[in-house]
N, C-alpha and C positions, 0 to 999 in steps of 0.2 A: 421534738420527739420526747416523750415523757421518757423518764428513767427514775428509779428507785435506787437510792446508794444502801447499802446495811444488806440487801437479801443475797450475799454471794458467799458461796462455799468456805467455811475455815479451812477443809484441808483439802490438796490439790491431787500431789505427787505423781507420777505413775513410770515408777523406776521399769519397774518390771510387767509395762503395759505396752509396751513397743511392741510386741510381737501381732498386737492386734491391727497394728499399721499395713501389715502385709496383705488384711479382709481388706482394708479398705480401698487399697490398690488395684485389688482383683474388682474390684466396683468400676473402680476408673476405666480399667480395659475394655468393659463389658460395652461402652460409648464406642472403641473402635470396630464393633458390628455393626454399630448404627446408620443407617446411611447419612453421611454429610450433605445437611444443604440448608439454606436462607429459610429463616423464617419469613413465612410470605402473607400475612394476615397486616390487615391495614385498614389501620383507625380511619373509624367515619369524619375524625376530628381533621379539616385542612389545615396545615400550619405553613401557607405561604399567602402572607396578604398583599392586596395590590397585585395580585397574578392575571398579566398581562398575555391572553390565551391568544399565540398566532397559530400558522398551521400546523405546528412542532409541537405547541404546548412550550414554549420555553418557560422558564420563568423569570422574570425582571423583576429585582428587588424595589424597595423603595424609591435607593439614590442608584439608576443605573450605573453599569459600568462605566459604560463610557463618558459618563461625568464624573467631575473633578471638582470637589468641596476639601478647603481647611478641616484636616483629619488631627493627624499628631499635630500638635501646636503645643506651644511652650505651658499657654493657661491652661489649656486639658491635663497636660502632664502632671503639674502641678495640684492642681485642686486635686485630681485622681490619686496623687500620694499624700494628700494631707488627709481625705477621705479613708485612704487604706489604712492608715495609721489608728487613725479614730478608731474605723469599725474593728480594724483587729482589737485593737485593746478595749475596748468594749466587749466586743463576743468573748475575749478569752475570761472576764469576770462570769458571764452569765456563761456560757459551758462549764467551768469550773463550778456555779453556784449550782445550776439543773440539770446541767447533764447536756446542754442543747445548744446550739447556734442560730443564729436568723442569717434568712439569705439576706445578702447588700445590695445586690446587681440592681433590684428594683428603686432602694431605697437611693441610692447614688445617682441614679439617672432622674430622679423626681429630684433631688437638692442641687445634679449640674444642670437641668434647663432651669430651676430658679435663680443661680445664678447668672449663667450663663446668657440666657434671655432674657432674663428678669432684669440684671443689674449691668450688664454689657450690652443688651439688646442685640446683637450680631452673632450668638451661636448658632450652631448648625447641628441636625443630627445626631453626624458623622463625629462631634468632638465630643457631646455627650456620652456618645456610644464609648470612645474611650476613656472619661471620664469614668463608666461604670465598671469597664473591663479589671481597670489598675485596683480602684476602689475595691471590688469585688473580691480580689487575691486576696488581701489584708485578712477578709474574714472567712476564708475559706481555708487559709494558710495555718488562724487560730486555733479553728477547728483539728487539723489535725497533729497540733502542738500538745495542746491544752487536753488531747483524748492521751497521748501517750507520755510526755516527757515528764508531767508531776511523776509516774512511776517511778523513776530513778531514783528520787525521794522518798518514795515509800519502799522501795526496797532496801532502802539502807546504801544503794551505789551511789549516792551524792547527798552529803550533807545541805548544800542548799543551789540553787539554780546557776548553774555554771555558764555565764555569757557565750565564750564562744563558740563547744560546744553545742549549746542551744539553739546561735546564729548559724551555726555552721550546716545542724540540721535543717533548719528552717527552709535554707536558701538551697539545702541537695534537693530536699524532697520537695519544694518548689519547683526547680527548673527540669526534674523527672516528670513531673505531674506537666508541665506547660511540652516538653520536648519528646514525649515517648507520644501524646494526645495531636501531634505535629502529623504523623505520616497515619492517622488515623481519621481523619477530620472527614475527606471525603467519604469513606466508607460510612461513616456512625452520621454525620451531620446532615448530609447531601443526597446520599443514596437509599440507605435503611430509611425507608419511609412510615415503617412503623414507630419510629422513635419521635415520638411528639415533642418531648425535652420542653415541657410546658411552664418551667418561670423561664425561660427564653424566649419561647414564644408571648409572655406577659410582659416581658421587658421591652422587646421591640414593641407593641401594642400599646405601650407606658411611650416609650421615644416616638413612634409615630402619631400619635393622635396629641401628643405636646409639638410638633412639629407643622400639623396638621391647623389644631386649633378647633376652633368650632364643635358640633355636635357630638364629635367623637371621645371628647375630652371628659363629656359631663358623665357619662356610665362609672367612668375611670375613679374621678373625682366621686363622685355617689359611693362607690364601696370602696375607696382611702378613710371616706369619713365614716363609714358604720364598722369597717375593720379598727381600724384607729382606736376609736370607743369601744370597741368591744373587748379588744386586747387591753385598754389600757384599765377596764374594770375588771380584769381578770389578776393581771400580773403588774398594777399599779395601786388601785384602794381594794384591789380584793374583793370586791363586790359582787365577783360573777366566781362560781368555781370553774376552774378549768378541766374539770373532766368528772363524770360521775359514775360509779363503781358501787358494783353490789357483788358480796359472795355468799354463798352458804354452803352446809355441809348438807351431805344427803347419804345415811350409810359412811363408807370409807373414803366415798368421794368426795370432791369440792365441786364446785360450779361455780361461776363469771361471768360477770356482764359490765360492761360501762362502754363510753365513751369518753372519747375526747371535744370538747366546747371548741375550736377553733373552725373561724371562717377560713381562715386560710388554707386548712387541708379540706375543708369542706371545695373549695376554688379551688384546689388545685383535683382533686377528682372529677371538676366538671369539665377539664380543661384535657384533662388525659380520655375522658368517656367510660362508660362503662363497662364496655372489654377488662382491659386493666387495671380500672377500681376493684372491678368482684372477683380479678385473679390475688389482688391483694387481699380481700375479703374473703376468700375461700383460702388461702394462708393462715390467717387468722384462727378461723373458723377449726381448722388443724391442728392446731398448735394449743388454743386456749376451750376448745367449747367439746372437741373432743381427746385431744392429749392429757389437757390437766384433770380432766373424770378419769379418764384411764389409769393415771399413775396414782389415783388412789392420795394417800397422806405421804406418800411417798418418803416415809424414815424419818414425817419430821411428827414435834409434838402434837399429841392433840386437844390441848390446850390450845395451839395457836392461834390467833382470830383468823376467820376463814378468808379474810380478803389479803392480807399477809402473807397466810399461806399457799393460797394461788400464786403471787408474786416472787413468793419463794422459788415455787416448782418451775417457775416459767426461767427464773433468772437461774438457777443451779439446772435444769433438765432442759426445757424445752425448746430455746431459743439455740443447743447446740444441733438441735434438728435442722433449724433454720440452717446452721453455719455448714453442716453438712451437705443440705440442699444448695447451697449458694456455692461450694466451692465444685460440684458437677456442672450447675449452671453456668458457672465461670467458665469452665472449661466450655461449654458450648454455644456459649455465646462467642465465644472467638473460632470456635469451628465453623461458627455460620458465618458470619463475616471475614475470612480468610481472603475470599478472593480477591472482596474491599480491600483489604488492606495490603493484601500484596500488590495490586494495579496503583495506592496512593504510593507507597516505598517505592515502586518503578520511577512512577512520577515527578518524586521528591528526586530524585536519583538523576535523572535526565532534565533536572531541575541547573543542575552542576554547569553543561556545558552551552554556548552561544547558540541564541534561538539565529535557524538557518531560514534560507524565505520560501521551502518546501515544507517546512512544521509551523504549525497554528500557534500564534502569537496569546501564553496565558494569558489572562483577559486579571484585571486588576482586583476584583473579588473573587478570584480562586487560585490567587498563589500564596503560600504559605514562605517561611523562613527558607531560602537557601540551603543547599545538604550540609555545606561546610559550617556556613554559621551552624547550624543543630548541630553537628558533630562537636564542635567547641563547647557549645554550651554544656551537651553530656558530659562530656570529657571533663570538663571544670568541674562538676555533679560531684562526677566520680572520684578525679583525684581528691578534692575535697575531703570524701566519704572514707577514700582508702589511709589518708592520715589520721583520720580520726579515730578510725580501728585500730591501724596502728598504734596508737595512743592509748588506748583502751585494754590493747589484747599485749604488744610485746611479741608477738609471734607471726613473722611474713606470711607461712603457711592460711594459719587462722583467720588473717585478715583478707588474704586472697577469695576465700572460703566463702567469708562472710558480704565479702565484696559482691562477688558473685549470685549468692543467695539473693541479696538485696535488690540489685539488678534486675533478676529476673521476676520476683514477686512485683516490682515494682514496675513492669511494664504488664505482666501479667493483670494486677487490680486496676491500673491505671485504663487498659480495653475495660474492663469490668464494670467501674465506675462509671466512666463514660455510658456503658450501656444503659446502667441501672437508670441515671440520672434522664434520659432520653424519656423511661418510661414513667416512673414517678416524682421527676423533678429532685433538686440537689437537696431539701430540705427535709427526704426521705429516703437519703442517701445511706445504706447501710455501714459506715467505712469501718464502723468498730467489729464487724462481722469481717469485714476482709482482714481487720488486726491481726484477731483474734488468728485468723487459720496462717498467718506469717509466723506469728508467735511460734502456734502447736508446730509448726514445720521447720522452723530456724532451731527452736529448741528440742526439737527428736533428735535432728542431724547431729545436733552437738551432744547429744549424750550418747548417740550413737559412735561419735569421735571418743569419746569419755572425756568431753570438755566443758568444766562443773566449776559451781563456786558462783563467789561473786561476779569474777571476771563475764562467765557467761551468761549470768542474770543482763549485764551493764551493757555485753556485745546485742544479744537478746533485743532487746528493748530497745536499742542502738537502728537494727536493722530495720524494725518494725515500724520505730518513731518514724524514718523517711519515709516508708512504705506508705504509712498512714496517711503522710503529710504529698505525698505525691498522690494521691489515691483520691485526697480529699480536694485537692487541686484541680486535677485532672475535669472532675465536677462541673467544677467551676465554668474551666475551660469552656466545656463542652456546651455548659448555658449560652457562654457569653459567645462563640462564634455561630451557634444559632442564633442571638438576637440579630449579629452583624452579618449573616445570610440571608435574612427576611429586609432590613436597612438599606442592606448594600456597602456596609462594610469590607475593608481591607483586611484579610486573616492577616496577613504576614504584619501588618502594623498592630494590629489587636493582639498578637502572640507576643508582641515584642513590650507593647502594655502592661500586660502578666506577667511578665519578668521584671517590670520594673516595679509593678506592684508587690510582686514576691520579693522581691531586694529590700525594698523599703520598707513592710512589715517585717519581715524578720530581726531587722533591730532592735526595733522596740517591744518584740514580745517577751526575752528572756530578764527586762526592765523589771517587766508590767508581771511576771510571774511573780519573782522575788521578792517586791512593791504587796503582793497580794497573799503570800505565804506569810510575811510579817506580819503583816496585819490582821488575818484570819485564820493562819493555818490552812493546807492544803491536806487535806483529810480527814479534816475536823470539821472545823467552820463552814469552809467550802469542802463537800463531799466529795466531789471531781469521780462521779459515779462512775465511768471511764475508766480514768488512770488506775483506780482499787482494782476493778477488775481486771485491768491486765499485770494488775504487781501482783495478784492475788495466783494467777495463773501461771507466770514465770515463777514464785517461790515454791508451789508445788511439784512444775517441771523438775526444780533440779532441787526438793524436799521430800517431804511424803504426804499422802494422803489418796488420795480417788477420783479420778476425771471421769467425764460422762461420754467415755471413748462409743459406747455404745448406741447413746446419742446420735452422734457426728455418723456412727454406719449407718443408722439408719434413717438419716437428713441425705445420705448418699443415694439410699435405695430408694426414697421417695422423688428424687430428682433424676434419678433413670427410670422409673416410674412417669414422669410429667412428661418425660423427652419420646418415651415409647408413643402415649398417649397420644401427643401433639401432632406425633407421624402418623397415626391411625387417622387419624382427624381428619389430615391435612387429606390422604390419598381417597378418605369417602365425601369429601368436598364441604363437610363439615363448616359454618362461617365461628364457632365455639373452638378456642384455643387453647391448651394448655400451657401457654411458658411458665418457662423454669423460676426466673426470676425474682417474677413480682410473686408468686405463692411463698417464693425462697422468703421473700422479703415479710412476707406477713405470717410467717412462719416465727420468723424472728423477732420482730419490732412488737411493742406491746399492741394486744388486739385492740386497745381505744384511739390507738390511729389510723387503725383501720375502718373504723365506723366512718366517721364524716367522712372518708373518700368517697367510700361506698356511695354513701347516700349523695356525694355531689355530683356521681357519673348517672348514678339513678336519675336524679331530678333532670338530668341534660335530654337520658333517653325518654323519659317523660313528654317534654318540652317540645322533642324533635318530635315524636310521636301523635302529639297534640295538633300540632300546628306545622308539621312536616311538608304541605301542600304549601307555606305562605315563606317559605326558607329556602332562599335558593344557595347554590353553589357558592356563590360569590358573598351570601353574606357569612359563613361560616366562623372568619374569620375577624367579620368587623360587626356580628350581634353585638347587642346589649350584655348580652350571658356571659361571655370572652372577657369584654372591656369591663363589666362590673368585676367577675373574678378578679382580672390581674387587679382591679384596686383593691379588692379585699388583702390580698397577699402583697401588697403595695404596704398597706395600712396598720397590717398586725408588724410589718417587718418594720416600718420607719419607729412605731412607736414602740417595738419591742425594744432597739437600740437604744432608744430615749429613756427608757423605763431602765436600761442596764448602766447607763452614764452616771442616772439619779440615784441607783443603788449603791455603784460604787463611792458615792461621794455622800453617801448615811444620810439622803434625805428624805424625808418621813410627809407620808402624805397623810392629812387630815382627818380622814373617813376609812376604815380598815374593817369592813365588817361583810362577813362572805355568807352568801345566802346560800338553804338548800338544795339537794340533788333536781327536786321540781319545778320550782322557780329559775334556776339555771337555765335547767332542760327548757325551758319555756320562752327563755330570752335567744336562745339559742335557736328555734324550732322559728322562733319570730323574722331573725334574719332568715332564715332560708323563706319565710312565708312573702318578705318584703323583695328577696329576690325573684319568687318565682310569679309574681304581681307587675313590677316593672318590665321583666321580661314579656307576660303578657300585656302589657298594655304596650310595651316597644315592636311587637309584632301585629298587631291590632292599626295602630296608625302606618306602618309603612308593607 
């Protein structure tokens, strides 16, 4: 996700702006009119391959249940935390440099079957599968380390990166993210069949056709190698810009245009379809092509270059539209999925006592952790959490408080996440928009307490860091037990993966912080576009200055706006949807990552369109289109990691010279021209 560090507000404050909390509230009520019910719209995309059709429809994953493959083993375990270790401490350099993370899940199950197969010749799978699970934590975990805790440092609450506390976080808001996403799994992974959760679906599509072998491999392999190159002459010799941007003024307005140059999101909208590419594309379209004309020069200079000045508007105004939109959605996406998850928690619950020989015996790809084990592990979370505040605050009350607060946003974003990621994948994960509304709500309450200072900058950021870091987990989660639903993976050993994955990176990141603040500065050097803006936003809280409370109302009213809509839709039988969502999301996110989704759900409906009479059912999920994607997003992610190892270790690559906006455009236009060629010729022969 592209981010610009420099365009965020100097002054924040908004002592005497609470009162406008109470509009915002009456927003929220306005959903308890609404009737509750499951969003029922459902992608043309199938994300169950090898679906084995009896007269039920059941479906039977890869490795059936009722067979029994070397799963946890000692080498999976292993290479999966040496793997976690890496990619954490790699993504936390490059998040800290751009803003941005790569997904691992891909990149790890590509290096354990070379291993694995490669060099042992006897993996399976199933070990793979947990090989990527554990691996996967590490850089999910970084992600939301590296978005919050540099703050503490820029707000002056910690001179330099305090170990424990760092670890301490790492491993709460880990085992929140793995143990809230526990009695959730059936509802969002199994049921809600609208949620695609498409580098899930690429990663199993990655393990099955490495598993497989033969023709299925080659699509795979075909766009690792033109993703690979393509990334690596973007953000290795520089040779390709990675996004191209045009502003201009017109009168008092601005106007924008660009994209962003990656195959990978360009893959991952062909992989979601175009339902939810052009709901993210009409976010956009909100926020950047009609918002930023609307607010004019919006108080800033007009001197400023006009591309600047767009990016200003969007990062100071527009993007709290988004956060407003996203926290209604929030809320309703858990209204719709309630009944899921209360029948998963029954589940979990009747999980407790001795299977009797009148109840059906859980079948071994759909049992999760035990109640008590989960119970222990929260519990661990928590006390954790509740010393640490302790520690912080000095005040049982305060810490209870803040205990509580954390808790709840943290199962709250944690359903959220999960959802979001379902429909745009984890790599378009909003988590810093979920921060952000933990932030504005942990720090209203406390000055509503009159509880200020430093202290509550430190609690502040405290609560939010785990929030973040569960949130951004949860993510993860939510890929990786989709890939091992489509496998035939074991949740309850895959959840127990991710905790050992989230154990094992957390040590090494509060190292690799301090390792990297010495050496370049963290808000210097490295901009940690993130961290500023949440230190920027807590010292207003409890300073002075101006939030864009106004904003956030009406990110509220456009998201009870979508939810009205989507009812209207649904009851005139409408197949055109409004979720909350993914608009929320492109609402937010800069509109150039909106572009190539778009166009890569386009080109699918294209494609179907084309050649719809020669596409059956059953290949949906094992075309050429699927299997090339997941390599594109294979190939930008192995060699994004590679390109972050080589940075952090000063090494200089030979050829540094970046062409223009046209010529990009054209390298870029070429891979999608070379995808949609193989594809036709891969339908043409069979």
């Amino acid at each position: 996700m592209k981010q610009r560090a420099g365009y965020f507000p100097k002054e924040f404050g908004v002592r005497n702006q609470f009162l406008l909390q109470s509009q915002m509230f009456k927003c929220l009520k306005t959903l308890a009119f609404l009737r509750w019910s499951v969003i029922t719209v459902r992608l043309k995309l199938d994300t169950k391959p090898r679906r084995k059709c009896m007269e039920k429809k059941v479906f039977v994953p890869f490795v059936p249940a009722e067979k029994s493959l070397p799963e946890f083993t000692f080498r999976a375990v292993l290479l999966g935390i040496v793997l976690s270790v890496v990619m954490g401490a790699a993504n936390a350099y490059l998040g800290l440099y751009a803003g941005m993370t790569v997904a691992a899940s891909i990149p790890a199950a590509v290096v354990s079957m070379a291993i694995l197969r490669g060099v042992f010749r006897n993996g399976n799978i199933l070990e793979n599968n947990i090989v990527q699970t554990i691996a996967s934590a590490g850089e999910s975990l970084a992600a939301g380390i590296i978005f919050t805790v540099p703050a503490l440092v820029l707000v002056g609450a910690w001179k330099n990166f305090e170990f424990w506390p760092t670890t301490l976080i790492a491993i709460s808001g880990g085992l929140f993210g793995v143990g809230f996403m526990v009695p959730l799994r059936r509802a969002l992974i199994i049921e809600e069949e609208e949620l695609v959760f498409p580098e899930g679906v690429a990663c199993a599509e990655v393990l099955i056709a490495g598993e497989s072998g033969g023709a299925s491999i080659k699509p795979i392999l075909t766009g690792l190698s033109i993703g690979a190159v393509f990334k690596f002459c973007i953000s290795g010799i520089t040779y390709i810009k990675g996004s191209v941007e045009w502003a201009a003024r017109a009168g008092n307005s601005i106007f924008f245009v660009g994209s962003d140059l990656s195959p990978a999101l360009f893959a991952v909208g062909y992989i979601i379809n175009l339902e939810i590419a052009a709901l993210v594309f009409l976010g956009g379209v909100i926020g950047w092509v009609i918002g930023i004309p609307f607010l004019g020069s919006g108080g800033l200079d007009a001197a400023m270059d006009p591309l600047d000045a767009a990016w200003t508007l969007w990062s100071q105004q527009i993007r709290y539209i988004g956060v407003g939109a996203m926290l209604v959605g929030g809320i309703w996406s858990i209204i719709g999925v309630r009944h899921g998850i209360s029948k998963s928690i029954k589940r979990l619950m009747a999980a407790r006592y001795p299977v009797q020989e009148d109840k059906p015996v859980i079948e071994r790809t759909d049992k999760d952790i035990p109640f008590m084990q989960l119970f222990f592990i929260l519990l661990i979370a928590a006390v954790g959490m509740f010393f640490m505040y302790y520690h912080f605050i000095g005040t049982l009350g305060i810490t209870l408080f803040s205990l509580s607060i954390m808790m709840i946003c943290a199962f709250f974003f944690v359903a959220v996440s999960s959802y979001i990621v379902g429909l745009v994948g984890t790599s378009n994960n909003p988590v810093s928009g979920m921060t952000i509304c933990t932030l504005l709500g942990t720090a209203g309450l406390f000055l509503l307490l009159g509880f200020e200072g430093i202290q509550a900058s430190l609690v502040t950021l405290g609560v939010a860091s785990v929030v973040c870091c569960a949130a951004a987990t949860a993510g993860d989660v939510s890929q990786d037990l989709k890939s091992g639903s489509l496998v035939g993976a074991s949740p309850f050993k895959m959840q127990w993966a991710q905790i050992i994955g989230v154990v094992a990176a957390a040590f090494v990141l509060a190292p690799v912080l301090t390792l990297l603040h010495k050496a370049y500065g963290i808000g210097t050097g490295l901009k940690a576009p993130q961290a500023t803006l949440f230190a920027s936003i807590v010292n207003a809280m409890f300073g002075s200055g101006k939030m864009p409370w106004g904003m956030v109302q009406i990110g509220m009213l456009v998201g009870v706006a979508l939810i009205v809509a989507n009812e209207w839709l649904k009851k005139t039988g409408s197949r055109f949807r409004t979720h909350v969502m993914p608009v929320a999301i492109g609402i937010y996110l800069p509109f150039t990552l909106s572009v190539p989704i778009f166009l890569g759900g386009l080109l699918r409906t294209i494609i179907e369109k084309q050649f719809g009479k020669k596409l059956s059912e059953t290949d949906s999920m094992h075309d050429y289109g699927v299997l090339f994607s997941s390599g594109l997003i294979a190939g930008e992610s192995l060699i994004g990691i590679v390109i972050a190892i080589l940075i952090g270790g000063n090494f200089g690559f030979p050829l540094s010279r970046e062409n223009g906006n046209l010529s990009s455009s054209l390298l870029f236009a070429a891979v999608i021209v070379v995808f949609y060629l193989l594809k036709r010729n891969y339908v043409r022969k069979h």
